[in-house]
C-alpha atoms as an extended CHARMM CRD file, in Angstrom:
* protein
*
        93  EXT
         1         1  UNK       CA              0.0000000000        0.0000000000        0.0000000000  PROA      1               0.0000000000
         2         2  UNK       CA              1.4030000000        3.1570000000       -0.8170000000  PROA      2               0.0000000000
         3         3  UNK       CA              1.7270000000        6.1090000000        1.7150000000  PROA      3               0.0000000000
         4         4  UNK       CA              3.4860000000        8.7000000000        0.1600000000  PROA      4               0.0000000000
         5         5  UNK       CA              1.1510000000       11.4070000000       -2.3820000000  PROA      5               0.0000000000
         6         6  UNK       CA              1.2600000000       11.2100000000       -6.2810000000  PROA      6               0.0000000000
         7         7  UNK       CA              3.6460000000       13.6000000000       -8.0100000000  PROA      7               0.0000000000
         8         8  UNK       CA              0.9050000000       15.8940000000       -8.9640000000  PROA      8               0.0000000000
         9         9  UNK       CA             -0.3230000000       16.1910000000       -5.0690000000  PROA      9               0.0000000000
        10        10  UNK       CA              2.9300000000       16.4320000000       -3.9590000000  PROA      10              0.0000000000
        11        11  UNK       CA              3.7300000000       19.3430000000       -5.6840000000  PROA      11              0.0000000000
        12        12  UNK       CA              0.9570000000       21.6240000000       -5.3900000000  PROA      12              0.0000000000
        13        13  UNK       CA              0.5920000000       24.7830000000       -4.0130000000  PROA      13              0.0000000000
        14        14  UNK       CA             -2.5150000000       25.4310000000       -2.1750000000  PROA      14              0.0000000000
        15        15  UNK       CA             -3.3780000000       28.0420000000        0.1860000000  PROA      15              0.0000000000
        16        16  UNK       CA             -7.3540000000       27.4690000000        1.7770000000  PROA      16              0.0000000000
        17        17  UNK       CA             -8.0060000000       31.0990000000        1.1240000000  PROA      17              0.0000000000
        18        18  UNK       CA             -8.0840000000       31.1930000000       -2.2030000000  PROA      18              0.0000000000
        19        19  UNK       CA            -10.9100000000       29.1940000000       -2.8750000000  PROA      19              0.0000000000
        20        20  UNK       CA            -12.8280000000       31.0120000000       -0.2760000000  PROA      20              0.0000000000
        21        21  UNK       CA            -11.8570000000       34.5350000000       -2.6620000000  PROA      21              0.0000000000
        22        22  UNK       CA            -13.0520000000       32.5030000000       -5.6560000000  PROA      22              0.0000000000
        23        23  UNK       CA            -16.1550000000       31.3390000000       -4.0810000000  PROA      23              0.0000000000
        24        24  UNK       CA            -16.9570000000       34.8820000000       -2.7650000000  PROA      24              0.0000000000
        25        25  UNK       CA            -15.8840000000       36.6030000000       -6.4030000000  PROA      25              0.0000000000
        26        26  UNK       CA            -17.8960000000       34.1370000000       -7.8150000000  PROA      26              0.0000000000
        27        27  UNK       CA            -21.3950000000       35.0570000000       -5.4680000000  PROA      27              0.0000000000
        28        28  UNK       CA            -20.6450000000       38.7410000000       -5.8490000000  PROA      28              0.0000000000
        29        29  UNK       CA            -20.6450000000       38.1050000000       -9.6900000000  PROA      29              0.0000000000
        30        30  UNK       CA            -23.8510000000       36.3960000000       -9.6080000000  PROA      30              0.0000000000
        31        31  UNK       CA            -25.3680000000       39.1910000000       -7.1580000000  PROA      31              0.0000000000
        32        32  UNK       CA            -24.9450000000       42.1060000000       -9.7200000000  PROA      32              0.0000000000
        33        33  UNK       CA            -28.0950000000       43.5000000000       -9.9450000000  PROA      33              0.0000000000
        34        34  UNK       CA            -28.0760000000       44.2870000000      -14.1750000000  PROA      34              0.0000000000
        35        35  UNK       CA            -28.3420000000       41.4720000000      -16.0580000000  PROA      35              0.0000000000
        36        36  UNK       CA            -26.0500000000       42.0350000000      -19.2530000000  PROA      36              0.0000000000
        37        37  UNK       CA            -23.6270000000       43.0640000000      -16.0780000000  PROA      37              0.0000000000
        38        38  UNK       CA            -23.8980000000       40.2510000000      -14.5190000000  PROA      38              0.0000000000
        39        39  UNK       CA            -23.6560000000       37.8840000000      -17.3740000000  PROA      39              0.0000000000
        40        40  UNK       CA            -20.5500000000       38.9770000000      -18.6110000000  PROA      40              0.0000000000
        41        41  UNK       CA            -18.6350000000       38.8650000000      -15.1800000000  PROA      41              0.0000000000
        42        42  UNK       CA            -20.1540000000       35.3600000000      -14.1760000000  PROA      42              0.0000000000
        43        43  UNK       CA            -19.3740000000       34.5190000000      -18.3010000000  PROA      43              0.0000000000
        44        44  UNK       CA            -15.7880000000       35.7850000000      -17.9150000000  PROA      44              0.0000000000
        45        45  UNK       CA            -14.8750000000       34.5350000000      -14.0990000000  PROA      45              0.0000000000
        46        46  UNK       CA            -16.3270000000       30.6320000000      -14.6510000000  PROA      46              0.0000000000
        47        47  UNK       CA            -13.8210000000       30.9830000000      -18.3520000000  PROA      47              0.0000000000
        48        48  UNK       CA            -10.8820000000       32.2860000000      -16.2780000000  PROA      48              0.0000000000
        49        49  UNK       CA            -11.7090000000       29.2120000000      -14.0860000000  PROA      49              0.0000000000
        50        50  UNK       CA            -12.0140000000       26.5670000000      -16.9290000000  PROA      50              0.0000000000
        51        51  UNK       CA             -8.7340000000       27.6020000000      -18.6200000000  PROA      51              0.0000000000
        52        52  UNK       CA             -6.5070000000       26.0940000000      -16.0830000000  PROA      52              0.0000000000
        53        53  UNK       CA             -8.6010000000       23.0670000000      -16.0920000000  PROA      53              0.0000000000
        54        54  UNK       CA             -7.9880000000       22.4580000000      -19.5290000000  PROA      54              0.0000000000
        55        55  UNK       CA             -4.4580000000       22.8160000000      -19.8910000000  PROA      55              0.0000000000
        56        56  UNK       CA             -2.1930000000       19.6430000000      -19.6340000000  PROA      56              0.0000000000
        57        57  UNK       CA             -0.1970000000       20.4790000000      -16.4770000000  PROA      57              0.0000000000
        58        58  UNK       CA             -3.6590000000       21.2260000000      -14.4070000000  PROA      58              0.0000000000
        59        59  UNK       CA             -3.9170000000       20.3190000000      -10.7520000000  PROA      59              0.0000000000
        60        60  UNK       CA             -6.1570000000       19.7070000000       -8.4450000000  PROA      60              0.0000000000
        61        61  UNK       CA             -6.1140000000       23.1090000000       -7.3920000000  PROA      61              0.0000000000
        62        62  UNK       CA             -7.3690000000       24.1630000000      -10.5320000000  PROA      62              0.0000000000
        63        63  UNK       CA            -10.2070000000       22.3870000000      -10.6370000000  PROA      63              0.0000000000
        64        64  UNK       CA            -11.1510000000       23.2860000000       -7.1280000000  PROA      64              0.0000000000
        65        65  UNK       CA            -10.9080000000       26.7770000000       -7.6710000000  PROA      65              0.0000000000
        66        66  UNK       CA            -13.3780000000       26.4180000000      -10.5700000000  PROA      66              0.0000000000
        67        67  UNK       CA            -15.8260000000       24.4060000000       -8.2960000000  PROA      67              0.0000000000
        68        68  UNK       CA            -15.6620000000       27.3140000000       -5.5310000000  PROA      68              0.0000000000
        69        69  UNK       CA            -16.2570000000       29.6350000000       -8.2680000000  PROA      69              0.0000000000
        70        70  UNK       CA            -18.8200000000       27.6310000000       -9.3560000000  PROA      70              0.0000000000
        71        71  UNK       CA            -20.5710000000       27.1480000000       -6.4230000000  PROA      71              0.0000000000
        72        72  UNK       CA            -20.2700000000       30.7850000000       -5.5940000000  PROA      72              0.0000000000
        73        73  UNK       CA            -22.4790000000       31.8430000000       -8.2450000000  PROA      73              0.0000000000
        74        74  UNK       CA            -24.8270000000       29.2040000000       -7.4690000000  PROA      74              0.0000000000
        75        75  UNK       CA            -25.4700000000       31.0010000000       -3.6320000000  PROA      75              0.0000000000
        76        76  UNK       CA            -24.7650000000       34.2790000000       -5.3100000000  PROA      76              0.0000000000
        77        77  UNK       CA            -27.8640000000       33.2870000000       -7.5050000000  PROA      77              0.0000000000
        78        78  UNK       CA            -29.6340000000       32.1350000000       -4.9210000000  PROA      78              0.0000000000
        79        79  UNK       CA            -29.5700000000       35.9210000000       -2.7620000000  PROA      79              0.0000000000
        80        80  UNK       CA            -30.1970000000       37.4860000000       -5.7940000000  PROA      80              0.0000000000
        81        81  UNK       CA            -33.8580000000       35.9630000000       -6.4080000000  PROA      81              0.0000000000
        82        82  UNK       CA            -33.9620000000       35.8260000000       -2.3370000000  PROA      82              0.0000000000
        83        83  UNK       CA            -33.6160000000       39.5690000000       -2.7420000000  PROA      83              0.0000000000
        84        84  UNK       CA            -35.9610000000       40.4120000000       -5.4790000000  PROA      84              0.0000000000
        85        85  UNK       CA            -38.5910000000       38.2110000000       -3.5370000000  PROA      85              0.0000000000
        86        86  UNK       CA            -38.2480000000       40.2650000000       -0.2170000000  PROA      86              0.0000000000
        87        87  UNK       CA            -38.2520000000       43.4820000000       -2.3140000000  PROA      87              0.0000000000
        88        88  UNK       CA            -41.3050000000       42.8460000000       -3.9430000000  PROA      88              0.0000000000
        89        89  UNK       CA            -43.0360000000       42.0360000000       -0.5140000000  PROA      89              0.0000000000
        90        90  UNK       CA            -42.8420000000       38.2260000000       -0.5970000000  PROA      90              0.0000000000
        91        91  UNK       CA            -41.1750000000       36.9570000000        2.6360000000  PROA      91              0.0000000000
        92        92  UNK       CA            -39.9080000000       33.0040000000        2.4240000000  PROA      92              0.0000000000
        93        93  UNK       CA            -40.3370000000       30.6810000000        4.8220000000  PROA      93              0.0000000000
């Protein structure tokens, strides 16, 4: 049984924070209130996050930056029709 990390784990750089900025760039994006706005920076941050994804020497940091990002605009999607809903005088429950 091996013990000891593959090359590419080994290697890596990672530093928790960053995928906490990514994940918070990422809601922001998705929070813009104008829509053509909004589109183009969720658009252009989830391509910055593919690109390292797709290029041969990717790590695993790459594609976990992409999921925070992802799942950033997912909540950041999720306040923004929480927010229209409160604003238009429909509380959830």
């Amino acid at each position: 049984m091996r013990t000891d990390p593959p090359d590419a784990t080994a290697r890596a750089v990672d530093v928790g924070t960053s995928y906490g900025f990514h994940a918070t760039l990422g809601a922001l994006a998705a929070a813009v209130p104008h829509r053509r706005a909004r589109t183009t920076a969720t658009a252009g941050l989830l391509a910055l996050g593919t690109w390292p994804v797709l290029r041969p020497a990717r790590t695993f940091t790459d594609a976990g930056h992409l999921t925070a990002t992802a799942l950033g605009v997912m909540c950041g999607a999720g306040i923004r029709r929480r927010a229209r809903g409160t604003a238009k005088g429909r509380a959830y429950k």
